[in-house]
N, C-alpha and C positions, 0 to 999 in steps of 0.2 A: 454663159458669161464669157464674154471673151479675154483675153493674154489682161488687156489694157486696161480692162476694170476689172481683171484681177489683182491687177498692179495696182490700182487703186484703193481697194479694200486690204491688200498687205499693208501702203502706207498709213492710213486710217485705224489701223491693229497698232500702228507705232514702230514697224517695221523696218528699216534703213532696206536702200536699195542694193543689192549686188552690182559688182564692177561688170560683169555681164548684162543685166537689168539695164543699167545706165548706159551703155551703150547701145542698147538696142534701141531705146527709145531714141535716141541721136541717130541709128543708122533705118529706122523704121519704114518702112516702103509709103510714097503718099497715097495709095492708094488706104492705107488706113488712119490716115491724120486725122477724117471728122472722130473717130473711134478713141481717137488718142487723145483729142482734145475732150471730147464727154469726159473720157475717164479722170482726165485733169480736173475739170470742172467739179467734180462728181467731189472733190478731195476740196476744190479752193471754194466752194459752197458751202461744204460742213462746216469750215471757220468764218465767213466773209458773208453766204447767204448771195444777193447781186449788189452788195454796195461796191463800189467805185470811187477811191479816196484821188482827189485831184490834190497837185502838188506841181508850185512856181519856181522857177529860177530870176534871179535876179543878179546881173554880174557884175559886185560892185566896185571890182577892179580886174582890169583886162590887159594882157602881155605881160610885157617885162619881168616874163619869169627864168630862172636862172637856169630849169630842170630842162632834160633833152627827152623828155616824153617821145614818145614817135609818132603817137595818133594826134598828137596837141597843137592847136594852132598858134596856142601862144607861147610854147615853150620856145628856148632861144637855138634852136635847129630849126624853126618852122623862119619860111619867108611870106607864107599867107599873108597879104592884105588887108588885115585887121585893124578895128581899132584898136589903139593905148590909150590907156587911163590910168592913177593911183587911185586909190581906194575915194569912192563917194560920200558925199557930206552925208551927215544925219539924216538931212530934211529929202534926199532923193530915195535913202534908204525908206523911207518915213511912206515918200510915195509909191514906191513898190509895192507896200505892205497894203497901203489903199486898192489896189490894181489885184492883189491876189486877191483880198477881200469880196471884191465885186463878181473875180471871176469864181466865186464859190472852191476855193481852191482851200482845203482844208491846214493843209500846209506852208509855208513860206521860206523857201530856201536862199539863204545869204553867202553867195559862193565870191569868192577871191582868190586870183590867181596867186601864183608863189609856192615857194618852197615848204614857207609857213609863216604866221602873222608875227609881225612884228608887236609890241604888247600896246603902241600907240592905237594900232590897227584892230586890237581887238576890244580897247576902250572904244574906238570907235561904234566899233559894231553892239558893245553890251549898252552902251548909250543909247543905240538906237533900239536892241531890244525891250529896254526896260519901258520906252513910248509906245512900241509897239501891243505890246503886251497889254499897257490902261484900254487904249485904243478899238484893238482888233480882237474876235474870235477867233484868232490865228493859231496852229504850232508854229514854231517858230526852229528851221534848222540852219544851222550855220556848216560853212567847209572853206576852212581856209589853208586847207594844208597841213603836215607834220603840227603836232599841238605836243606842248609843254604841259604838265600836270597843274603848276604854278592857273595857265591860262585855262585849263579848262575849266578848273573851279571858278576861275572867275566867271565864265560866259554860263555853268550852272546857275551859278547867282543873279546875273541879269536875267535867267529864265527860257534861257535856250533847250529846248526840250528834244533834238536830235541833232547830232554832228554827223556828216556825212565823211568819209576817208574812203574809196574806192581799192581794192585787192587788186583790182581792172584785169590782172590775169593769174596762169598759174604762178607757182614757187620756180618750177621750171623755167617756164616763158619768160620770166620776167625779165632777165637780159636782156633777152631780145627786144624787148620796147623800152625799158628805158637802164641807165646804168650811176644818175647821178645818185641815185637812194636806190635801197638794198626792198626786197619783197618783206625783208623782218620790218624795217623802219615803219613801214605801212600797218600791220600786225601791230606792232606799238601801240600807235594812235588810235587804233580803234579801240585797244585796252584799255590806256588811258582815260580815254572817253566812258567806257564803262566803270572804271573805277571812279571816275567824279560824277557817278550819277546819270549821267546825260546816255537815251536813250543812239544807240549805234546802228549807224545806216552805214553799209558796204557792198558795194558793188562790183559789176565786171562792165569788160567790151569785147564783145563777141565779134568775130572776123580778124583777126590781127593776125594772121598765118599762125595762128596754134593747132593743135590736134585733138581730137572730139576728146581722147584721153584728158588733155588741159583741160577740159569741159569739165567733164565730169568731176576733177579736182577743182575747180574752181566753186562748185556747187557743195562740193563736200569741206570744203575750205568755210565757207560760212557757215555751215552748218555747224564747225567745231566753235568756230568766234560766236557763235548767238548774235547772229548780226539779225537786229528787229526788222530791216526795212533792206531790202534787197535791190538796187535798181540796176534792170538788165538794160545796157546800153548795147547797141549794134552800128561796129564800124562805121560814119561816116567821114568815107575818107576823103582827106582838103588837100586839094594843089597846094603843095610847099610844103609838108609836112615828109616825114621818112616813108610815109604808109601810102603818099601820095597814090593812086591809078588801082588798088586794092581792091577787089571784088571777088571777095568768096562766096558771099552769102545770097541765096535765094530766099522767099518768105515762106516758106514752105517748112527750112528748116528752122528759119528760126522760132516757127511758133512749136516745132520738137524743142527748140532750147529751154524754152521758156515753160513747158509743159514737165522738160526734166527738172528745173527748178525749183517748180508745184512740188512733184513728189520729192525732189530732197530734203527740204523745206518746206514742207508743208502746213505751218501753220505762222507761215512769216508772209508780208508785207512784200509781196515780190508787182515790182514795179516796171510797166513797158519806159523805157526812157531813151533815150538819144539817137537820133539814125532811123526812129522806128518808122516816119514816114517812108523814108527813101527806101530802107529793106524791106520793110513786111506789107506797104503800098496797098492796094485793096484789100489785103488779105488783115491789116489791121483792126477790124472788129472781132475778129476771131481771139485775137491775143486777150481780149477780157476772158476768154472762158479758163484760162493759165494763168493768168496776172487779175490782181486785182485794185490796180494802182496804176495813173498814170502820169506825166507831165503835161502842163497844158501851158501854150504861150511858149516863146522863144527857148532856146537852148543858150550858153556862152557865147557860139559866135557864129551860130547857124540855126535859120529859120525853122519852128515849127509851123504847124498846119492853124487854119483860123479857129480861135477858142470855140466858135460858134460852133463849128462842124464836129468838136469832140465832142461835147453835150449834146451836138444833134446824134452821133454814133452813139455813143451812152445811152441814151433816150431808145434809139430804134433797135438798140439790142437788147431792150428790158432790162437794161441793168440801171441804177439808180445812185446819185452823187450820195454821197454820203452826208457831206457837209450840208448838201438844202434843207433837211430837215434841222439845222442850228441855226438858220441865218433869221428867223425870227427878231433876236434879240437885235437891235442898230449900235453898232459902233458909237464911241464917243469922239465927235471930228474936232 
């Protein structure tokens, strides 16, 4: 048995990884990735089996956000070429929800820019979830930024079944990418959200000049939050932003990231998401055997790959949508 599916089998005992362990797998030679990835797999099988949970984004308000994010194209440091919008009526919310639906996408992500929702903005959005919800076999996540306690019960009660708030990096790093809200403010919200019930999706963005070290804290950072749903996002970086001309990352390592993840986290919702065409490029089928979740269809303000091609990868890598087996039942249009 080799290093890697030993490592695998300590995880599966319930075993947390040593600060040694976790770097190894980050500094691991490619000559044993297919090795490193079995053993991943070997861990995200005993929970997952080959389902594949698909999951949209829909961005129902775009720029004019106050925060100096560094990787962000809408924050107000970025000169990116984007569209603006405030927050979208009901009835476009209404059609997105249609759009995930058809793409078998189990989940529904309702993301808005900003610092955080103003409580019009999130009548808005429990508005929409409460049709969504008659409507669709959808979950339904919402991320609208810092949340109030006051708001998050409210959007429990319209039926929002996961908020998403992003860690994005370490406790460390976090200076470095943004400075208008603190690494704690973040930490908050996702408690918050936990405390009203509403299941917690936290994530990172791997490439931002951090250190494999940040890595491994960032993996151990969610692990302490019980964050249910993980999505690993990987720098891409937009003309006009602070992070602008940035290229750390090879695909190679990032599916080490995402394989450390597995083992940190090994019995969570760890999701390929943002950047993952542009970084991990052909070598993207492989990230199923580490990740068992992916996004399909557009990101905020940069194109994914054509829905059809994720289900054709899906499909040709024997792994299977989770959601097709519920689509039986038809929507009420």
């Amino acid at each position: 048995m080799t290093k890697w599916h030993q490592l695998a089998e300590q995880v599966l005992e319930g075993k947390e990884l040593t600060d040694e362990q976790a770097l190894a797998v980050l500094n691991s030679p490619d000559e044993e990735l297919l090795d490193l990835l079995q053993a991943a797999y070997k861990v995200r099988s005993h929970y997952y089996g080959n389902k594949v949970k698909l999951n949209m984004i829909i961005n129902t308000k775009s720029g004019l956000c106050p925060e100096n994010c560094g990787y962000c194209s809408q924050s107000i440091r970025s000169t990116a070429p984007i569209e603006k919008y405030k927050m979208m009526d009901k009835e476009s919310i209404l059609e997105g929800a249609k759009r995930a639906y058809e793409l078998q996408a189990g989940t529904y992500c309702i993301v808005a820019s900003g610092r955080g929702p103003s409580n019009k903005e999130v009548e808005r959005v429990t508005e929409a979830v409460k049709e969504i919800k008659e409507k669709y076999q959808l979950k339904v996540c919402a991320c609208l930024g810092l949340l109030k306690p006051e708001q998050a019960a409210k959007l429990k009660e319209a039926g929002v079944d996961r908020y998403n708030h992003n860690l994005n990096t370490s406790a460390g790093h976090h200076e470095q990418i943004t400075t208008t809200h603190t690494y704690d403010d973040r930490v908050q919200t996702v408690n918050t959200v936990k405390e009203s019930g509403i299941s917690p999706c936290s994530g990172v963005i791997i490439g931002m000049k951090e250190q494999k070290e940040d890595v491994v804290s960032m993996a151990r950072s969610l692990r302490v939050l019980d964050a249910d749903s993980i999505p690993v996002n990987f720098l891409h970086a937009i003309d006009g932003t602070p992070l602008e001309g940035t290229d750390e990352l090879n695909p190679r390592y990032c599916l080490k990231v995402l394989c450390l993840f597995r083992f940190i986290n090994p019995a969570k919702e760890i999701r390929i998401s943002g950047g993952r065409e542009v970084n991990l490029g052909s070598l993207q089928p492989l990230g199923l055997y580490p990740a068992n979740s992916i996004f399909v269809g557009d990101y905020l303000t940069t194109a994914g790959q054509e829905t059809t091609a994720d289900h054709k990868m899906i499909e040709e890598m024997g792994f299977e949508v989770e959601f097709a087996s519920a689509q039986e039942e038809q929507p009420v249009i």
